[in-house]
C-alpha positions as CSV (number, residue, x, y, z in Angstrom):
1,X,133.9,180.7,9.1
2,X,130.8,182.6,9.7
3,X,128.8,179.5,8.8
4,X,131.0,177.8,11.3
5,X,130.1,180.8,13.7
6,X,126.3,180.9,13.1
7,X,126.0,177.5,13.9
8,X,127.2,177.4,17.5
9,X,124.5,180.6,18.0
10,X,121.9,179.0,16.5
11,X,122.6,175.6,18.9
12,X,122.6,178.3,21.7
13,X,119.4,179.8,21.2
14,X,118.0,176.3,20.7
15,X,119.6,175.4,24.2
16,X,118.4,178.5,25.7
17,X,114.9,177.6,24.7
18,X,115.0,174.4,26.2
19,X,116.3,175.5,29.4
20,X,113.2,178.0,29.6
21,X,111.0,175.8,29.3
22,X,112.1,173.2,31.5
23,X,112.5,176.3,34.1
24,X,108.8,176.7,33.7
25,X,108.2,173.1,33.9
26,X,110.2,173.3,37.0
27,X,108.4,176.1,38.3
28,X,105.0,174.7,37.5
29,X,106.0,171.3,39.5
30,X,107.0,173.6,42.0
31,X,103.4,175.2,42.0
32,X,101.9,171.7,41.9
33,X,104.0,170.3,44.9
34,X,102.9,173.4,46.7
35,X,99.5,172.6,46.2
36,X,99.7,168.9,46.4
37,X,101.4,170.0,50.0
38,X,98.5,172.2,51.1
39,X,96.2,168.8,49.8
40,X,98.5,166.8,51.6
41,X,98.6,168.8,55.1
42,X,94.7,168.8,54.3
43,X,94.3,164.7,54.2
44,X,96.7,164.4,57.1
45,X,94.4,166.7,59.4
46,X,91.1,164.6,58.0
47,X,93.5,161.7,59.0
48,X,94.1,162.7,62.6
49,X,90.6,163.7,62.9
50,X,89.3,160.0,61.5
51,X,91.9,158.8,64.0
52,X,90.5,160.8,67.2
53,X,87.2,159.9,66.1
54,X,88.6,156.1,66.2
55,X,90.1,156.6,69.7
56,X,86.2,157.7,71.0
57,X,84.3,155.0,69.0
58,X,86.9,152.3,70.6
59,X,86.1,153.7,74.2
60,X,83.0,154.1,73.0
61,X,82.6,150.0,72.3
62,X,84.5,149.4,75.1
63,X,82.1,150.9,77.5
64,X,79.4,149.1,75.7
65,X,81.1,146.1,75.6
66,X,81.4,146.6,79.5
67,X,77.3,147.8,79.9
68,X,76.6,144.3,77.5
69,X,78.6,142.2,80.3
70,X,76.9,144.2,83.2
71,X,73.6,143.3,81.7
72,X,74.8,139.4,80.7
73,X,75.7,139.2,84.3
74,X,72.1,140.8,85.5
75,X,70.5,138.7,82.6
76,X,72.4,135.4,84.4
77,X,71.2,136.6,87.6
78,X,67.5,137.0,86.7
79,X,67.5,133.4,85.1
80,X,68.5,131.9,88.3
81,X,66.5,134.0,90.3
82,X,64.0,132.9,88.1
83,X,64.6,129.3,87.9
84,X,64.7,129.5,91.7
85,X,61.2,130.8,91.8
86,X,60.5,127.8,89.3
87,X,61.7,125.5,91.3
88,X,60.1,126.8,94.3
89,X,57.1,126.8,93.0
90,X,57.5,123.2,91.5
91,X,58.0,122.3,95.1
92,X,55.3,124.3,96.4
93,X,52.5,122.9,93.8
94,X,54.2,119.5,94.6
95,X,54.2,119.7,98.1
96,X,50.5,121.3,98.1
97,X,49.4,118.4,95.6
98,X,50.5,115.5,97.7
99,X,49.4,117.2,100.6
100,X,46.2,117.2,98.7
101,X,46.8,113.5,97.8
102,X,47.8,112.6,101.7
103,X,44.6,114.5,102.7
104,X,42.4,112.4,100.1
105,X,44.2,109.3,100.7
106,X,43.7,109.9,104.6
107,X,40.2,110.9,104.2
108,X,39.6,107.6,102.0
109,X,41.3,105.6,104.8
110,X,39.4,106.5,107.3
111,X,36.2,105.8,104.8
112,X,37.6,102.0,104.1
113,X,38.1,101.7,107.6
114,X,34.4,102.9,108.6
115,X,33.4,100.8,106.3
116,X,35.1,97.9,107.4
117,X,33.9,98.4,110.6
118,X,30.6,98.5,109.6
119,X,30.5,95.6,107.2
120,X,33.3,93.0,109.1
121,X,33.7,94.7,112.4
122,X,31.3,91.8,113.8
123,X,33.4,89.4,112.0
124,X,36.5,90.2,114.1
125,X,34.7,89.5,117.6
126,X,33.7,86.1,116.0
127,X,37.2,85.9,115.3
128,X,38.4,86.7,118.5
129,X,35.6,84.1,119.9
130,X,37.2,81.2,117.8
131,X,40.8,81.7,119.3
132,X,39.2,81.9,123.0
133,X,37.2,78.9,121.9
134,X,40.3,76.3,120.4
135,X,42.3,78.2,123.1
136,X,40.4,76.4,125.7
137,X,38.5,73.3,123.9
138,X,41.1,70.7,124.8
139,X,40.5,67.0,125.4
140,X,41.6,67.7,129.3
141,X,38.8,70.4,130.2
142,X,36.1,68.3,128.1
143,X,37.0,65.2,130.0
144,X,37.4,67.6,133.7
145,X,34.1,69.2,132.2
146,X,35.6,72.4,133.4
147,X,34.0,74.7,130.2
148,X,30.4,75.9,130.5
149,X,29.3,74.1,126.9
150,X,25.4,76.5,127.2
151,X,27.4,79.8,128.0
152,X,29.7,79.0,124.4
153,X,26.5,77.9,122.4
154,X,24.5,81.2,123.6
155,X,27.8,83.3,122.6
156,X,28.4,81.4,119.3
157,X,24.6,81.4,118.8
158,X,24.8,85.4,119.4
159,X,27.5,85.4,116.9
160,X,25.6,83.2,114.2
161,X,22.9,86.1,114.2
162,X,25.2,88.9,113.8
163,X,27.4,87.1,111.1
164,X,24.9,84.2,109.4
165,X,27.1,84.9,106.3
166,X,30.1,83.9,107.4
167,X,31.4,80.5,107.7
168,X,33.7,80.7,110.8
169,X,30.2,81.4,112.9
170,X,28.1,78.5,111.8
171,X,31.4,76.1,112.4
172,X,32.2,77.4,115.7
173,X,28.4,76.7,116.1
174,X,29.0,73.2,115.1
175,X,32.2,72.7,117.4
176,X,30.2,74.1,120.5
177,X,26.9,72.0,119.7
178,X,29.4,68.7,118.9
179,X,30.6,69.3,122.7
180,X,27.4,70.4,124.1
181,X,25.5,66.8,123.3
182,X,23.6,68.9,120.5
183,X,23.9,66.4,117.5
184,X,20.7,68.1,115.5
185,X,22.1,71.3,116.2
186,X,25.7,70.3,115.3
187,X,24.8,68.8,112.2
188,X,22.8,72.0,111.0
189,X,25.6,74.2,112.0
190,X,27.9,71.9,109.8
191,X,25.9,71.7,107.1
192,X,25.5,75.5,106.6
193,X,29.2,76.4,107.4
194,X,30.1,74.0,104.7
195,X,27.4,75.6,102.2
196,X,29.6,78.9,103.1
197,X,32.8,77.4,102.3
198,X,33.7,74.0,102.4
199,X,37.1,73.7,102.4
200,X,37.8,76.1,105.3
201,X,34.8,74.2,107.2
202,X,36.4,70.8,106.6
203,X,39.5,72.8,107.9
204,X,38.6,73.7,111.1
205,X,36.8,70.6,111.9
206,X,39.6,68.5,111.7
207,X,42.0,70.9,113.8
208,X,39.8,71.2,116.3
209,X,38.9,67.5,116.3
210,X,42.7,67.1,116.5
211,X,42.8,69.5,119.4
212,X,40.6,67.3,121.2
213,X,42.5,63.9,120.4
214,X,39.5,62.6,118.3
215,X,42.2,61.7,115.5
216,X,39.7,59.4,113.5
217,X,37.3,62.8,113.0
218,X,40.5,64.5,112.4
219,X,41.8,62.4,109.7
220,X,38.2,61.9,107.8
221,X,37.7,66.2,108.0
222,X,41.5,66.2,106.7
223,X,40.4,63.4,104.1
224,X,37.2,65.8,103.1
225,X,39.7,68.9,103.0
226,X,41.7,67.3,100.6
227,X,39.2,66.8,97.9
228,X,38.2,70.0,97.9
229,X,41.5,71.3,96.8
230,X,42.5,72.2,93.4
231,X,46.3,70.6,93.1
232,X,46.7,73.7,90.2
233,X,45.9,76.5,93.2
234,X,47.1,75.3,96.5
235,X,47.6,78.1,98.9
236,X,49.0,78.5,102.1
237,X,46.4,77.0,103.9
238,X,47.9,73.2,102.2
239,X,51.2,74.4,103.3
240,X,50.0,75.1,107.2
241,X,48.0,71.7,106.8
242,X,50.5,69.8,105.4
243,X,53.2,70.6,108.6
244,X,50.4,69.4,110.8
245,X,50.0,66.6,109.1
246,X,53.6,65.1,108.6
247,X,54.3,66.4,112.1
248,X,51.4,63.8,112.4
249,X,49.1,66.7,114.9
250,X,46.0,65.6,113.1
251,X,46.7,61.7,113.8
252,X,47.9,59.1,111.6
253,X,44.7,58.8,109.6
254,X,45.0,62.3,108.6
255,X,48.6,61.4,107.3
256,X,47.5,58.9,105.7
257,X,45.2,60.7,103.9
258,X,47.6,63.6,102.8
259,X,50.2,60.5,101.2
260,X,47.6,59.2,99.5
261,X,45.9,62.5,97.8
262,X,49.7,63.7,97.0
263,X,50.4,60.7,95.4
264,X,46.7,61.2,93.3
265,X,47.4,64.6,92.3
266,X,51.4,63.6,91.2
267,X,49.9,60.4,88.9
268,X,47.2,62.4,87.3
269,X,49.6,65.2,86.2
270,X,46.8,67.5,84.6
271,X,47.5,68.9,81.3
272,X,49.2,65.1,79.9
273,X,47.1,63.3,78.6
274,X,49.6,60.5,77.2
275,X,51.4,58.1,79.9
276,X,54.2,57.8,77.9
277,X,55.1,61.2,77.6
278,X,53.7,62.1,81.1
279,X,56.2,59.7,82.3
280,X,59.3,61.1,80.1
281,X,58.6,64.4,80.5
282,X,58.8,63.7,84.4
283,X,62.0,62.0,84.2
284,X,63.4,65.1,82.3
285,X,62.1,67.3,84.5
286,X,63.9,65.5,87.6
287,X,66.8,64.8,85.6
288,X,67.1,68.8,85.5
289,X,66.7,69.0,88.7
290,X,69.1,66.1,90.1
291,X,72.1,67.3,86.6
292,X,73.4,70.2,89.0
293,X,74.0,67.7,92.1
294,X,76.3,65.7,90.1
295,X,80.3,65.4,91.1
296,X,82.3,67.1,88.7
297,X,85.7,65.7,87.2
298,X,88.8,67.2,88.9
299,X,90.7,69.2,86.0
300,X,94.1,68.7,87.0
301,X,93.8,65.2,88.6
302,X,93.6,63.1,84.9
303,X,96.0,65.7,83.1
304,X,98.3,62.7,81.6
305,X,95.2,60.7,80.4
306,X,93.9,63.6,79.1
307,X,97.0,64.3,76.9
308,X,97.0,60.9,75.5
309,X,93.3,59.9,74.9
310,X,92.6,59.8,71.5
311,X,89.3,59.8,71.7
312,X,86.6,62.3,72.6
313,X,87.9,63.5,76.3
314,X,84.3,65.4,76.7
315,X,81.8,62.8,76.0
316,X,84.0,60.9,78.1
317,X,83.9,63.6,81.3
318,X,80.1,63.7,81.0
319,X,79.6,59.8,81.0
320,X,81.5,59.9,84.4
321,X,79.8,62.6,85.7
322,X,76.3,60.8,84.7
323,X,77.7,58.3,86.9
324,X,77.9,60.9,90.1
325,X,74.3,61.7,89.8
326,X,72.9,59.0,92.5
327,X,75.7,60.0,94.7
328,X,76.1,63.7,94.6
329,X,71.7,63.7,94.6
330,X,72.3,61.2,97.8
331,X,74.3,63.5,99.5
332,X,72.3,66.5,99.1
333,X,68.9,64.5,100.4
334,X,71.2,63.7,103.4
335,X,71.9,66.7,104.3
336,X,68.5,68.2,103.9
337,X,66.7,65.1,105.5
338,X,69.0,64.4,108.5
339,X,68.1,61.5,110.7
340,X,67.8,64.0,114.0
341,X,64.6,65.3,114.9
342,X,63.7,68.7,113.0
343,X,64.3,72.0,114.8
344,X,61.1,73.0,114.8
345,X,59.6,69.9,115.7
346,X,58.6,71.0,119.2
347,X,56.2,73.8,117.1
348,X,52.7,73.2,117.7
349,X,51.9,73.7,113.5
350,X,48.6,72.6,114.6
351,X,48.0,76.1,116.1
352,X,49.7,77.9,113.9
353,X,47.3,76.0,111.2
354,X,44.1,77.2,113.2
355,X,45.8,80.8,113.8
356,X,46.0,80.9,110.3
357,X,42.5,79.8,108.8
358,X,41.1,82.4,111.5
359,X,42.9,85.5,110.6
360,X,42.5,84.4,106.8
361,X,39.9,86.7,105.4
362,X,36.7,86.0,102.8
363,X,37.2,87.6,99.3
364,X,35.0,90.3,100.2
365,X,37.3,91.2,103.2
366,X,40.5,90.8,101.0
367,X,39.1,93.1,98.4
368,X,38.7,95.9,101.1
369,X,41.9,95.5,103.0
370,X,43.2,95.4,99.6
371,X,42.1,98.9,98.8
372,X,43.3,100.2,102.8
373,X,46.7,98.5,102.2
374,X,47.1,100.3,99.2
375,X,46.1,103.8,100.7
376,X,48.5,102.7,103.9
377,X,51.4,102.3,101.3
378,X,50.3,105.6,99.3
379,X,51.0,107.9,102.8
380,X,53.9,105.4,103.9
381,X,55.5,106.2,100.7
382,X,54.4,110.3,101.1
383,X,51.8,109.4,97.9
384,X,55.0,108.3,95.8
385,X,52.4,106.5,93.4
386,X,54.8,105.1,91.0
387,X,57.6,104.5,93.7
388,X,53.8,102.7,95.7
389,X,53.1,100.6,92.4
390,X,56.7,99.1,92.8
391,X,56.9,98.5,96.3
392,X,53.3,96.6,96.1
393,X,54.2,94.6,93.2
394,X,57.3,93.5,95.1
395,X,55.0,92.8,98.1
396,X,52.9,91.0,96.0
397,X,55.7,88.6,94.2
398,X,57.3,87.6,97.1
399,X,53.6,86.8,99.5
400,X,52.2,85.2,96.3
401,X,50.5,82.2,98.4
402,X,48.6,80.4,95.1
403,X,51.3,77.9,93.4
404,X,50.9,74.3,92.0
405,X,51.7,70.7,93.6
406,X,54.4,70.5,90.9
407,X,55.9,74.0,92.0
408,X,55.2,72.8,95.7
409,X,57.2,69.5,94.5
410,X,59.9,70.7,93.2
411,X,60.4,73.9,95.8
412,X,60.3,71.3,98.5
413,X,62.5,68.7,97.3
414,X,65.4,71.0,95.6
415,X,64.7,75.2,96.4
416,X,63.9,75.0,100.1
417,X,64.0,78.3,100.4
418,X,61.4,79.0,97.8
419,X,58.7,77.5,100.5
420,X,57.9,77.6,104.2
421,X,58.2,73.9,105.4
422,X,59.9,71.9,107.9
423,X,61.8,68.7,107.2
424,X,58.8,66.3,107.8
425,X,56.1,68.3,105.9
426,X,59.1,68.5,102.8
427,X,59.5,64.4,103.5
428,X,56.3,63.9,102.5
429,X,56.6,65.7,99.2
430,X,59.9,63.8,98.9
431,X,57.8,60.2,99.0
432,X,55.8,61.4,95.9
433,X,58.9,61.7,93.7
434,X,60.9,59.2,94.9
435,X,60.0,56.8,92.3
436,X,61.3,59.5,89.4
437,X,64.6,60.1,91.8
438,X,65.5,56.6,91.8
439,X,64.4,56.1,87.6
440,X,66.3,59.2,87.3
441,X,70.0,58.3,89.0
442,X,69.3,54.5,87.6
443,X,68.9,55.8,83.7
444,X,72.0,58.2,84.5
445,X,74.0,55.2,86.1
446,X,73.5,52.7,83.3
447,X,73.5,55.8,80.6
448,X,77.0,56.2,82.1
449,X,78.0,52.6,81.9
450,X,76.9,52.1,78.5
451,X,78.5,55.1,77.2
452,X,81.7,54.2,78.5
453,X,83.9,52.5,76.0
454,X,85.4,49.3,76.0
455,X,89.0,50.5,75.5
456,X,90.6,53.2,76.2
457,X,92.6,54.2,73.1
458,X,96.0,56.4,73.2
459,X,98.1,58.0,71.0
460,X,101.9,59.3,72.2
461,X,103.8,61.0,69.4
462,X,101.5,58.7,66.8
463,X,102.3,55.6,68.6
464,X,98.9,54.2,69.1
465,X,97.6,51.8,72.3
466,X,94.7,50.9,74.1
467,X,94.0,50.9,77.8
468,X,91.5,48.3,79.5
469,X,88.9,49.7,81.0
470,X,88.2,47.2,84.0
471,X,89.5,48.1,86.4
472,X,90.3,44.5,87.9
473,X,92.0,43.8,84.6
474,X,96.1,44.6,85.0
475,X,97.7,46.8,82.7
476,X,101.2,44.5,81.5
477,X,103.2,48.2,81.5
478,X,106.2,47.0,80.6
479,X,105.3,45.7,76.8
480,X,103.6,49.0,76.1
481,X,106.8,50.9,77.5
482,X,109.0,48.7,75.2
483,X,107.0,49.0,71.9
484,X,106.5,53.0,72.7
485,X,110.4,53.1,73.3
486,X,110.5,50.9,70.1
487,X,108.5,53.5,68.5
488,X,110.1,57.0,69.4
489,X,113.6,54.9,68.8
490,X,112.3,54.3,65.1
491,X,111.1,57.8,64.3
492,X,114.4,59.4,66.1
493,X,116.6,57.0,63.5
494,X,114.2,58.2,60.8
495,X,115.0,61.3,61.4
496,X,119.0,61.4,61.9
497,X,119.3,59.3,58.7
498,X,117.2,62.3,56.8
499,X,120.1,64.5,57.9
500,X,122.7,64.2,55.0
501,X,125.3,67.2,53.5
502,X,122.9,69.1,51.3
503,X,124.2,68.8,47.8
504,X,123.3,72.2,45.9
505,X,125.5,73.7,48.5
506,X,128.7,71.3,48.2
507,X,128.1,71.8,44.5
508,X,127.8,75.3,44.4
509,X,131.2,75.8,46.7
510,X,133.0,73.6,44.2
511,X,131.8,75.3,40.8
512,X,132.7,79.0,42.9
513,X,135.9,77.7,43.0
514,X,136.4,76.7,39.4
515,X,134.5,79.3,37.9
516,X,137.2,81.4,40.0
517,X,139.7,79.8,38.6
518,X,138.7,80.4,35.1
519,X,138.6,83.9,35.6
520,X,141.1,84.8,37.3
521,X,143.2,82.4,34.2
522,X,141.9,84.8,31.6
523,X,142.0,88.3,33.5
524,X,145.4,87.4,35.0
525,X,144.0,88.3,38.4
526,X,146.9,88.1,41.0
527,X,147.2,84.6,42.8
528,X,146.7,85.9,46.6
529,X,143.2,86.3,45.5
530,X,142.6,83.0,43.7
531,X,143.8,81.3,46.6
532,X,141.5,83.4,49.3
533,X,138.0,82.5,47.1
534,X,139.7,78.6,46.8
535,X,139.9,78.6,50.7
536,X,136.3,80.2,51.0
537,X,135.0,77.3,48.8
538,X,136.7,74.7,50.5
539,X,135.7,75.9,54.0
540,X,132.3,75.5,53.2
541,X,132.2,72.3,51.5
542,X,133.5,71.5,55.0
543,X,131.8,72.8,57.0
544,X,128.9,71.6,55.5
545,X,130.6,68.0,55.9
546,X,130.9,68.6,59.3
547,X,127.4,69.4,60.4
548,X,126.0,66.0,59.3
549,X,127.5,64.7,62.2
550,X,126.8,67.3,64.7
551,X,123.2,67.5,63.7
552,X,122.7,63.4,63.6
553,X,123.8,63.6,67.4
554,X,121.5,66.4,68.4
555,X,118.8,64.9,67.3
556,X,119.8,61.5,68.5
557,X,120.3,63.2,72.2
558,X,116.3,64.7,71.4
559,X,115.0,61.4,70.8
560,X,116.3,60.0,74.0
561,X,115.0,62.2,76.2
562,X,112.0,62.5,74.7
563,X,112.0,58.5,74.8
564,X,112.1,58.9,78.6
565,X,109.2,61.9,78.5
566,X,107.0,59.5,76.8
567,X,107.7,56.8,79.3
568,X,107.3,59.0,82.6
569,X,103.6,60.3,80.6
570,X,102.4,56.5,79.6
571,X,103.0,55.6,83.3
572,X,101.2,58.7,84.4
573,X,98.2,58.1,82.0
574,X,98.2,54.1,83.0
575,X,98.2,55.2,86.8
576,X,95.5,57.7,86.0
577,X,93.4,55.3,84.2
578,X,93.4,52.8,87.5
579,X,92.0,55.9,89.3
580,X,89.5,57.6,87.3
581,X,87.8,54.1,86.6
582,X,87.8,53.1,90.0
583,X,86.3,56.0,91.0
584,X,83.6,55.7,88.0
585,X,82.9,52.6,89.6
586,X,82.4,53.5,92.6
587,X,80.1,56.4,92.0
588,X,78.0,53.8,89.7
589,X,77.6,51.4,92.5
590,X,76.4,54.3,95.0
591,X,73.1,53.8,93.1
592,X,72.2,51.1,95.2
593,X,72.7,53.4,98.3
594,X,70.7,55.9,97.1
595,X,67.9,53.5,95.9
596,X,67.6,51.9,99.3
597,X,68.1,55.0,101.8
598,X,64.9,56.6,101.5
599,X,62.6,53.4,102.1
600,X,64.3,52.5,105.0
601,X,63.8,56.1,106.4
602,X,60.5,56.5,105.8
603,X,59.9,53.1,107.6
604,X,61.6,54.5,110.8
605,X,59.4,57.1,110.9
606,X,56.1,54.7,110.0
C-alpha cells in the first residue's frame, strides 16, 4: 500500500513540474507577444508613414505628369511656330530669289532686245518694205504703170546699204530693177541674193513672178527652188510652196515642176541602196498603212459557218479581210479627196507663201529670238525653270517644222492632221504613191484569193462535208441533209443498242437472294424475313429489266431532235456560205475601182 501511495505522489510532483514550466513557457510567449506587439504597432506606423509618403510622391508625379504635358503642349507650339517661321522664310528667300531671277531675266530681256534692235532692227524695215512692195507689185499697176519703179529702187537701194548681208534686200533689189528696165542691175542684185541664200532667193522670185502673172519665170524659179532642197529636211517653207503650187498660183509649169521633183525624191529613196528591197520595203510600209482601212468580218453574221468549219476559221477571216483592203482604202481616199472644190480653195496660199518666207528669220536672228523667247517664257511662267523647260520642249515638239518627204508622204496621205495642207497640195503627195497603193490592194486582193481554199470542209457531230466555194456553183442541200440525217440516225441506233440490263447487277440481286436463302435454311431465321430480302432481289432484277426500255426511248427521242438541230445548223451554215463568198467577191472585184479612180481624177483636174 504505501508503494501504491508513493507512486501517485511521485506522478504528482512530476505533473506539477510540468505544469510550471509550461506556465513559464506561457508567460514567456506572453512576454514575446507583448513585444512582438510593440514591434508590430511599430511596423504598422512605418507602414502608414511609407503609405503617406506614397500619397505625396503620387500627387507629386501627377503634377509632374501635368507640368511634362504643359511643356509637350508648349514644345508642340514652338515647333509649329517654328516651322511657320521656316516656311515663311522658305517663301521669303523664294519669293526674293525669283524676284531676283524676274529682275535678271527682265534686265536680260531688255539686253536681247537692244541688241536685236541694234543688230536686225534694219532688217525689219526691209521687212516691212517687202510686204509694201508684193502688196502693190501686181501685173494690173505694172501694166497701168501706176508704181513709181526709181522711188522703189532708191528705197530698196537705201535698204541694200543698211542690210548688204541679208538676202531679202538684194532680192527686192532684183524685183524692183526686173520692173524698172534695169536688166544689169537686176542680174547683180540676183546674183548676190542667191550667194546669201539660194533657196529663199529662188523663193521669192517665183512668187513674185507669179504675182505678176509671168507663170513661165514662176515655174523655172519654183524648178530652181526645188533643187535646192534636201528631201531629208523639208521645212515649212515646202509645205507653204507646195499649196501654191497644187492650188496651181505659181502656173502650171511650176506644178509641173513640183510632180516631177516629188516623184525624184520618192524613186531615189535615200538610204536603199538595193531596188529590190527599196521596192519591198515600200510595199510593207504602205501595206501598214492601208491593213487598218480594211472591212472587218461581222462576228455574229457567219456564227453557223463558224460552228461547222473544220478548218482554220482565222486564217480564213484574214484572207477575207485582205480582200477589203482596196475597198475600205477606196473609201477612205473618197472621203478625204472629195470631188467638190476644197474649202480653202478661195485662200490666196500664194500670199500666205510670201508672208511666210518674209517674217521667216536668218539663223543668226533665230538664235537670238531663241534666247528672248526663252526669257519671255522664264517671267510668263514666274521663272518656273523646270515647269519653262517643259512648256518649251512641248512648244518645240509640236512647231517642229524640219521632217522628211517620206514623213510628209505618209502624214499627207493617211494622218492629215499630222500636217498643214489642203486637199490639192495632199493630192499631189497622193500621185507619188499611188503606184505602191494600187501594188498594195492588188498583192492583198490576189493574196486573198489564193489563200482561200477550194472547199469549204465541215464537220457536224463527226459527219464530215465539203462546201463549194464558187459562189455561182449551187449547193444540192438536200443530199447533204439526207446523209447528215443518215448519220446522226446511225450514231443515235449505236447508241440505244449499247443500252442493255447490266449484268453484275442482275447477277448480284439473284446470288442476294440465294445466299439469303442459305442462311436463313441453317439459322432457322423466321420466313417473313426470307420473303422481304427475296422481294428486294426480285424488285431489282426488275427494275433493272425495266430501264433498258425507258433509257433506249430517251435516247431515241435525243437523237431526233438533235437530227432536226443539225438540219436547221447545215442550212444555216449553207446559207451563210452563199453570203460570206459573195461578199468576198465582191470586195475582191472593188480592186478594179480603186485602181481606176484616182487616174481619172487627176485627169479632171489636168
Amino acid at each position: 500500500m504505501d508503494d501504491n501511495e508513493r507512486i501517485p505522489d511521485v506522478q504528482k510532483e512530476e505533473l506539477g513540474e510540468v505544469l510550471r514550466r509550461l506556465g513559464d513557457r506561457i508567460n514567456d510567449i506572453d512576454v514575446a507577444q507583448r513585444n512582438h506587439g510593440g514591434e508590430l504597432r511599430e511596423v504598422k506606423g512605418e507602414v502608414h508613414g511609407l503609405h503617406r509618403d506614397l500619397d505625396g510622391l503620387t500627387g507629386k508625379v501627377s503634377q509632374f505628369n501635368g507640368d511634362l504635358d504643359e511643356l509637350r503642349t508648349a514644345v508642340s507650339r514652338v515647333e509649329k511656330q517654328v516651322a511657320t517661321q521656316n516656311t515663311l522664310l522658305k517663301d521669303m528667300r523664294e519669293d526674293l530669289r525669283r524676284k531676283a531671277a524676274k529682275d535678271d531675266a527682265r534686265a536680260e530681256l531688255e539686253r536681247l532686245l537692244r541688241e536685236k534692235e541694234r543688230r536686225f532692227g534694219r532688217r525689219e524695215q526691209t521687212r516691212e518694205l517687202a510686204r509694201g512692195l508684193v502688196s502693190t507689185l501686181t501685173a494690173e499697176s505694172v501694166q497701168r504703170k501706176t508704181l513709181d519703179t526709181a522711188l522703189i529702187r532708191r528705197c530698196v537701194e537705201e535698204r541694200l546699204l543698211y542690210e548688204p548681208g541679208f538676202w531679202l534686200a538684194p532680192a527686192l533689189l532684183h524685183v524692183a530693177a526686173t520692173y524698172g528696165d534695169r536688166p544689169e542691175l537686176s542680174q547683180e542684185a540676183r546674183g548676190h541674193a542667191i550667194a546669201l541664200d539660194t533657196a529663199r532667193t529662188y523663193l521669192f522670185i517665183a512668187l513674185t513672178a507669179a504675182r505678176l502673172e509671168n507663170y513661165r519665170l514662176a515655174g523655172s524659179a519654183t524648178d530652181n527652188y526645188l533643187q535646192t532642197l534636201d528631201p531629208l529636211r523639208l521645212t515649212q517653207d515646202f509645205l507653204v510652196v507646195l499649196e501654191a503650187t497644187a492650188n496651181r498660183e505659181l502656173g502650171p509649169q511650176a506644178e509641173s515642176f513640183a510632180r516631177n521633183t516629188m516623184e525624184r525624191w520618192f524613186a531615189e529613196a535615200p538610204g536603199v541602196r538595193n531596188a529590190a528591197a527599196r521596192a519591198r520595203e515600200r510595199l510593207e510600209h504602205w501595206h501598214e498603212m492601208m491593213w487598218p482601212r480594211r472591212e472587218r468580218l461581222p462576228e455574229g453574221e457567219f456564227t453557223a459557218l463558224h460552228r461547222v468549219y473544220a478548218g482554220d476559221w482565222d486564217v480564213l477571216t484574214t484572207a477575207f479581210e485582205q480582200a477589203t483592203v482596196a475597198h475600205g482604202t477606196l473609201a477612205y481616199l473618197m472621203a478625204e479627196f472629195p470631188e467638190q472644190p476644197d474649202s480653202r480653195s478661195d485662200v490666196r496660199h500664194m500670199d500666205s507663201a510670201l508672208e511666210h518666207l518674209i517674217n521667216r528669220l536668218d539663223p543668226d536672228e533665230a538664235e537670238l529670238q531663241a534666247k528672248i523667247d526663252w526669257q519671255e517664257l522664264l517671267l510668263s511662267l514666274d521663272c518656273d525653270e523646270e515647269t519653262a523647260q517643259r512648256e518649251l520642249a512641248l512648244r518645240q515638239s509640236v512647231d517642229a517644222e524640219v521632217m522628211t518627204f517620206e514623213q510628209l508622204l505618209d502624214n499627207a496621205v493617211f494622218k492629215p492632221s499630222q500636217v498643214e495642207l489642203g486637199t490639192e497640195a495632199r493630192k499631189l503627195a497622193l500621185m507619188c504613191v499611188w503606184p505602191q497603193i494600187q501594188a498594195v490592194a492588188t498583192a492583198c486582193v490576189e493574196t486573198s484569193l489564193k489563200r482561200r481554199p477550194e472547199q469549204l470542209p465541215i464537220v457536224i457531230d463527226g459527219w464530215q462535208g465539203a462546201l463549194p466555194v464558187d459562189p455561182a456553183a449551187p449547193v444540192e442541200e438536200k443530199p447533204l441533209q439526207a446523209a447528215l440525217a443518215q448519220h446522226v440516225a446511225e450514231v443515235t441506233r449505236h447508241r440505244v443498242e449499247q443500252v442493255q440490263p447490266r449484268p453484275p447487277r442482275v447477277l448480284g440481286g439473284a446470288l442476294g437472294a440465294l445466299a439469303t436463302l442459305v442462311v436463313a435454311v441453317l439459322w432457322q431465321q423466321a420466313v417473313l424475313i426470307l420473303m422481304l430480302v427475296c422481294l428486294l432481289c426480285a424488285g431489282a432484277i426488275g427494275f433493272e429489266f425495266r430501264r433498258v426500255p425507258a433509257e433506249q426511248r430517251r435516247l431515241q427521242a435525243m437523237g431526233q431532235a438533235r437530227q432536226r438541230e443539225v438540219a436547221q445548223l447545215l442550212s444555216a451554215a449553207v446559207e451563210q456560205r452563199g453570203k460570206l463568198l459573195v461578199r468576198w467577191d465582191w470586195y475582191a472585184s472593188r480592186l478594179t475601182a480603186l485602181t481606176g479612180w484616182m487616174p481619172q481624177r487627176t485627169r479632171r483636174q489636168q
